[in-house]
N, C-alpha and C positions, 0 to 999 in steps of 0.2 A: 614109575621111575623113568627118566628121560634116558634116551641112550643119545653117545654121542658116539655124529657121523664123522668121519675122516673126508676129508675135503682137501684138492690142492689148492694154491696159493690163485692158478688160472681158473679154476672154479667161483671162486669169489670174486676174482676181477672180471668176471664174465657177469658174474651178479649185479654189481655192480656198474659197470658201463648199461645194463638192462634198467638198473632202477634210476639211473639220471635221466631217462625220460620219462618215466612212470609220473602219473599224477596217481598215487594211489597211498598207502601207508608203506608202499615194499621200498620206498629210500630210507625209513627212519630203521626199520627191520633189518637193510643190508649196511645202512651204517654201522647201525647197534654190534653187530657178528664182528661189523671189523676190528671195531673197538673191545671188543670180549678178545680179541685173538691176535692184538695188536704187535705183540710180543715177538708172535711169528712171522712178522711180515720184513721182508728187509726194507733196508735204507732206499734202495733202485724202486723197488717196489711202493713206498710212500708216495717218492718222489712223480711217480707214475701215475697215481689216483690225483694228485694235485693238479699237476697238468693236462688230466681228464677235465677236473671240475672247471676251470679256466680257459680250455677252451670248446665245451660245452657250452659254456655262459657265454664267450661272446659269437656264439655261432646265433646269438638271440633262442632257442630253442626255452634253455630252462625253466624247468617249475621248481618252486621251492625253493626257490633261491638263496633265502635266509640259512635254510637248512643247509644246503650245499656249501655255501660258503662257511659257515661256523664250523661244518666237518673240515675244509681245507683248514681253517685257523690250526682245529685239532693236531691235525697232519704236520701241519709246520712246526708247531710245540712238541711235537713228541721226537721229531727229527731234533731238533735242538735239543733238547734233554739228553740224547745219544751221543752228544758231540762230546 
């Protein structure tokens, strides 16, 4: 049986800004969590991972690019959905 951990909101945004430069499988893992838990995240807070991935990417840095940006798409669809 899996237990589930309690985590803040800056827990996973700490995950995250770690996994945007990871070349490894921990961006599909820390996207996947945020998307399970999507629910929880506020409006400020979307709007914050977007303007991560964006300027990440043009700091030339990124791996996975494809990846990264199809989560921002995500991000912008789900903010509109809330409107």
């Amino acid at each position: 049986m899996e237990q589930k951990l309690a985590v803040t909101n800056d827990i996973v945004f700490f995950a995250f800004k770690y996994a945007l430069g990871s070349r490894s499988d921990i961006p599909v893992l820390v996207i996947d969590t945020i998307k399970e838990n999507i629910n929880r995240i506020k409006d400020f807070d979307l709007r914050k991972y977007i303007r991560e991935i964006y300027e990440y990417r043009n700091s030339g840095m990124m791996t996975d690019e494809t990846t990264w940006l199809d989560f921002a798409d995500y991000l912008q669809e789900e903010l509109r959905s809330r409107e």
